[in-house]
N, C-alpha and C positions, 0 to 999 in steps of 0.2 A: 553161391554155395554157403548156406547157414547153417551151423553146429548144432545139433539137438539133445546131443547127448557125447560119454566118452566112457570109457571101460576105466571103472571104479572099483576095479574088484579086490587092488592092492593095497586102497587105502589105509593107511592106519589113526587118523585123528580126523577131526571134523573140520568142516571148515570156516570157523569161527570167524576169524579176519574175512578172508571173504563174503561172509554172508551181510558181516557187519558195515561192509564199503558197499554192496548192495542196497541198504538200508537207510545210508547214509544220503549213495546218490539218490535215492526216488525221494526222500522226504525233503531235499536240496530243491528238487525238481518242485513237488508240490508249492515251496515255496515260490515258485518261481510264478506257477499258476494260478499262485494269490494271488498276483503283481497286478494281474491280466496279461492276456496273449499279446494286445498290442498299447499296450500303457505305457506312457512315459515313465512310469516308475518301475516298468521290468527291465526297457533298455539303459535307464541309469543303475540300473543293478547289474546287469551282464557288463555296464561299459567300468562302472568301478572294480569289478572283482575278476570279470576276465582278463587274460594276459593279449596287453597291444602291443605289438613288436615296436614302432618306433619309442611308443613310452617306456618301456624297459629299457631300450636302449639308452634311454635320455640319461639313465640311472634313476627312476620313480617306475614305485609298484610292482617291487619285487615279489609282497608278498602273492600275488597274484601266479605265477607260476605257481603255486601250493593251490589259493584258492578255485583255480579256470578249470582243475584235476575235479571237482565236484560242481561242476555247471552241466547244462545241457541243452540243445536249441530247438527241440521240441521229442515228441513222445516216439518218433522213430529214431532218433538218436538217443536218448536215454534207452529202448529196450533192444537195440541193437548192441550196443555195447553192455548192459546187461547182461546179456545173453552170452558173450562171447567168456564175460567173466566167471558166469557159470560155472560152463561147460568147462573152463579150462584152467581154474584158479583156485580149486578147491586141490588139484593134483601138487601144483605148486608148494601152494601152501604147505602141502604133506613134506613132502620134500623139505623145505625150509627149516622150519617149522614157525608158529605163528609170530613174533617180534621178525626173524629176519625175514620175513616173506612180506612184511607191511613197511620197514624200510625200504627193501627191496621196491616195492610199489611205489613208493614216493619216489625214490632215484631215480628211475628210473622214468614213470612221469616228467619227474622236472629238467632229465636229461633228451629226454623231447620233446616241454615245451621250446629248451633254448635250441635244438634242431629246427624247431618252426620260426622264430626266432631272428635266427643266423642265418634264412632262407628266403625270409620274406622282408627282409628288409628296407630292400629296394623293387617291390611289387605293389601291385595297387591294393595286394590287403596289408601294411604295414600298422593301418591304422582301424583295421576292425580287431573286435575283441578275440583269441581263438575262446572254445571252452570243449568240455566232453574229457572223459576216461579216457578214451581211446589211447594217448601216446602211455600211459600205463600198463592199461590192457596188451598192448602190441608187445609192450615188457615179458608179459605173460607169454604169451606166444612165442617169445624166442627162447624164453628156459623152457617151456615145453617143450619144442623140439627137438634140444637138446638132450632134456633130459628122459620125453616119453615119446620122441619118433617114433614106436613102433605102436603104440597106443592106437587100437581102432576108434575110429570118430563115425558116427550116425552124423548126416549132411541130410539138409533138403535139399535136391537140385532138381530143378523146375517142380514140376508136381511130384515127383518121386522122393521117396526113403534111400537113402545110398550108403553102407560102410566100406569106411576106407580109411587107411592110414593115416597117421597126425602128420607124417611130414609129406604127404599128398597135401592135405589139404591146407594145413597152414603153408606150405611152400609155394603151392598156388597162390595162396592172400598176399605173401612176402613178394613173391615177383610184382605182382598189379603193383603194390606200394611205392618199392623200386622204380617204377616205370613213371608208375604217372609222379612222384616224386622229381626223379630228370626230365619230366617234362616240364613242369613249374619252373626249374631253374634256368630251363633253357627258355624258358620265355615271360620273363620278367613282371611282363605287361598285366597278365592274366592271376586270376584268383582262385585256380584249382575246383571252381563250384562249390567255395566252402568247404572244402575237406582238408583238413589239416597234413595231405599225405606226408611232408616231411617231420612231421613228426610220431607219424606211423612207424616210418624208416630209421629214423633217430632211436624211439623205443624198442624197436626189434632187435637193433645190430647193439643196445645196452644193453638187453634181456638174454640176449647170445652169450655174449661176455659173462658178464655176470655169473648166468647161471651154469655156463661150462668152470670157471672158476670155482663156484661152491661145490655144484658137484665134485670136482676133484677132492676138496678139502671134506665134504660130508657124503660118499659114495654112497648111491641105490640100493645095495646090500645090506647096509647096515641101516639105513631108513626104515626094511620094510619091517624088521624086526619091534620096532616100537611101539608102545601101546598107544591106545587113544588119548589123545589129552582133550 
């Protein structure tokens, strides 16, 4: 189920930080593609600036939680999570507005790389690099929820056009995360196929928080009234 779009009709400012983190990650990426795809000088650049859970742990290469938040491991993970940012980060944004909505992004990020982290420890990926948006994006995801559950979302599911409610469809993403999350931890051995799911689940249940917290302090009411910035 892939997001195409979302009901934008309440907007009231652009969404500047998002498009900006958009920009940021593909010309990250292109960099990446200078490297070459299978060069030794791309893997020593995913291995310095991605986040390794045992090496963090060691206390080396903190900054790496900040920089693994702008890697990507090829062109279906970069526009996969593009996409999700899209569709769902320009609403946020509004809400926030733009300084607390690119904190927000960062916290919430680096509050699921250390979810990936704290989970993988003792797994056979302690020692691969993570990288990708995603435990950011997932951020997104869960102040959306919160704050735009009723928000129709355009989905492609299989060949079809589908709309349906934000907390249909993110809720369905949220459970998988969940799931194959407990399964990682229940089985130590294994590498999840490369998907960072805990820190899917780490970003979502901070994006929850979080953004039911701001909401209360900056209510939807008073959001919509605001001009563009």
């Amino acid at each position: 189920m892939f997001p195409l779009g979302d009901d934008n009709s309440k907007l009231r400012r652009r969404g500047y930080v998002t498009y900006g983190l958009i920009a940021l990650n593909v010309l990250v990426f292109f960099y990446e593609l200078s490297l070459g795809s299978e060069s030794q000088a791309l893997q020593d650049f995913i291995m310095t600036w991605g986040a390794v859970p045992e090496r963090i742990a060691a206390g080396d290469g903190w900054i790496t939680l900040l920089t693994s938040m702008f890697l990507h491991g090829g062109w279906a993970h970069l526009i996969g999570n593009m996409l999700f940012l899209f569709v769902f980060g320009d609403n946020v944004e509004d809400a926030f507005g733009h300084v607390k909505y690119l904190a927000f992004y960062l916290i919430t990020g680096l509050i699921a790389s250390a979810a990936h982290i704290l989970l993988n420890l003792n797994s056979a990926s302690a020692g691969i690099p993570s990288v990708g948006a995603s435990g950011a994006i997932s951020g997104i995801l869960g102040a959306y929820i919160v704050m735009f559950r009723s928000n129709s979302v355009k989905v492609l599911l299989g060949r079809f056009v589908q709309t349906v409610p934000a907390w249909m469809m993110i809720g369905l993403w949220a459970v998988q995360q969940f799931i194959a999350t407990f399964a990682t931890i229940t089985t130590t051995s294994q590498t999840s196929g490369g998907v960072a799911y805990a820190a899917h689940a780490g970003g979502f249940i901070a994006g929850v928080v979080i953004g039911f917290v701001l909401s209360r302090i900056q209510p939807a009411p008073q959001l919509a009234q605001r001009p563009k910035a």
